[in-house]
C-alpha positions in Angstrom: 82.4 94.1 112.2 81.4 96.8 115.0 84.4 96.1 116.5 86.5 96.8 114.0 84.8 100.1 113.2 85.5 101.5 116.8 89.0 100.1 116.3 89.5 101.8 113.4 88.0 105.1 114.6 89.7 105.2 117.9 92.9 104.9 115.9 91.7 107.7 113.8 90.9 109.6 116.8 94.6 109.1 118.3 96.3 110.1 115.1 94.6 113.5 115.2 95.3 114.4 119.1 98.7 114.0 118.1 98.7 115.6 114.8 97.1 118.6 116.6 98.6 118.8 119.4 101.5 121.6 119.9 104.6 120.7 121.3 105.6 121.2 124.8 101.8 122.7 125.3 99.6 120.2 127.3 100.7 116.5 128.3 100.1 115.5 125.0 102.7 118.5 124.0 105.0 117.6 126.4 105.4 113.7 125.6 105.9 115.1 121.9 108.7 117.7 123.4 110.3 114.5 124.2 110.5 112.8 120.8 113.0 114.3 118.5 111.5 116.0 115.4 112.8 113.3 112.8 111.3 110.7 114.6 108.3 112.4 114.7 108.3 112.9 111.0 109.4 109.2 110.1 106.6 108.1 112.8 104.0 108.7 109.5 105.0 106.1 108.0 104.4 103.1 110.4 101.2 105.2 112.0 99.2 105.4 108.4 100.6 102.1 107.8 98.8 100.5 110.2 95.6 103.0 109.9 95.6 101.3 105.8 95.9 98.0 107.0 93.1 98.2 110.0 91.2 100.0 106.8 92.0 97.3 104.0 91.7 94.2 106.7 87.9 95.5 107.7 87.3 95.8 104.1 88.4 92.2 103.4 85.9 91.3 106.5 83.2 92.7 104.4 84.2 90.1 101.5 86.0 93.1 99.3 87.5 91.6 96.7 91.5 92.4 97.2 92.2 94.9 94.6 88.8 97.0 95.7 90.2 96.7 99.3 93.7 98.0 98.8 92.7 100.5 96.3 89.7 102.1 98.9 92.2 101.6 101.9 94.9 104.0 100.4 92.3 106.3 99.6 91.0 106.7 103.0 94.4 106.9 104.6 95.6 109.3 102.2 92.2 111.5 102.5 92.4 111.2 106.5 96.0 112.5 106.1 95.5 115.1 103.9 93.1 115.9 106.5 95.0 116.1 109.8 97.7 117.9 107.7 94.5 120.6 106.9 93.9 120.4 110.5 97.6 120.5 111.8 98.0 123.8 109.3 95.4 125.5 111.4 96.7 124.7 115.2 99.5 127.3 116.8 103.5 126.0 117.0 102.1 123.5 113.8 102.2 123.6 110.4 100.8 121.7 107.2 103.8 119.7 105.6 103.1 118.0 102.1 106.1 115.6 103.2 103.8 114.7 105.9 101.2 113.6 103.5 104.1 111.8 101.1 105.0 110.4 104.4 101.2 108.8 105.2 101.0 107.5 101.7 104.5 106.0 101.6 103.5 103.9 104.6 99.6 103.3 103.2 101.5 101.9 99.9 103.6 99.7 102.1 100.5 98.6 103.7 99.0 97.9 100.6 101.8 95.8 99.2 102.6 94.0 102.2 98.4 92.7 102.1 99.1 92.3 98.5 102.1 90.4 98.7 101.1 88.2 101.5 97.8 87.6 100.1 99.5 86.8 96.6 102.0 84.6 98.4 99.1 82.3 100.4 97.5 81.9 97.1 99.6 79.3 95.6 99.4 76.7 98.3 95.6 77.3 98.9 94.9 76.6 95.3 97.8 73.7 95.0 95.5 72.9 98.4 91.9 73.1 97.0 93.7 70.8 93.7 94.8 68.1 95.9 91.9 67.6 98.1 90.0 67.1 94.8 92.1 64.7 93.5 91.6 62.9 96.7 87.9 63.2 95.9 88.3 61.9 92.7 90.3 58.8 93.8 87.7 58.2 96.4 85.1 58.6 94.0 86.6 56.1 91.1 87.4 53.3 93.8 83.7 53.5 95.4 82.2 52.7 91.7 84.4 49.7 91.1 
């Protein structure tokens, strides 16, 4: 669980070099100088996506149940990027952008209803699953007593 922590943090630590750094100042600035400015807005959505699922997958490692996880992962994405916007807002050549922060939850939702989907979808066959095997049981179990 440790590990997933750092993970988490470090990835949280990356998102906001590069929400405060300025373009075309610094390396950092000048690999940014490279990208063009929609990509660079668009690149929200996959980066918190993946921020809420590391979030919501080390909650399910902790045995949350599902709906607790998603619901605490999109806060904590959404509160880190209301965050680094805050911080962004306050760094020269940047600016706070409330599509920014649409832009982080958008991809925290997706995150949220890709677990929930994929989670939702595994269901049926571990429970069709868990049904069979105790049929099986129950078969094994009837012609043992006779």
């Amino acid at each position: 669980m440790v590990v997933v922590c750092i993970v988490i943090l470090v990835y949280m630590v990356l998102l906001l070099g590069l929400a405060v750094a300025s373009p075309g100042i610094g390396l950092t600035g000048a690999l940014l100088a490279l990208v063009p400015d929609d990509w660079r807005d668009w690149a929200h959505v996959p980066a918190y996506g993946i921020l809420a699922w590391l979030v919501m997958q080390g909650f399910r490692l902790r045995g949350w149940p599902l709906p607790y996880a998603l619901l605490s992962g999109l806060a904590v994405t959404v509160t880190f990027g209301l965050w680094t916007e805050v911080a962004q807002g306050s760094i020269p050549g940047r600016e706070a952008s409330l599509p920014d922060l649409a832009k982080d939850g958008a991809g925290a939702l997706l995150a949220a209803v890709m677990i929930g989907c994929q989670t939702l979808i595994g269901r049926p066959a571990e429970i069709a699953g868990s049904q069979a095997i105790e049929e099986l049981s129950q078969t094994r179990k009837g012609s043992r007593e006779r």
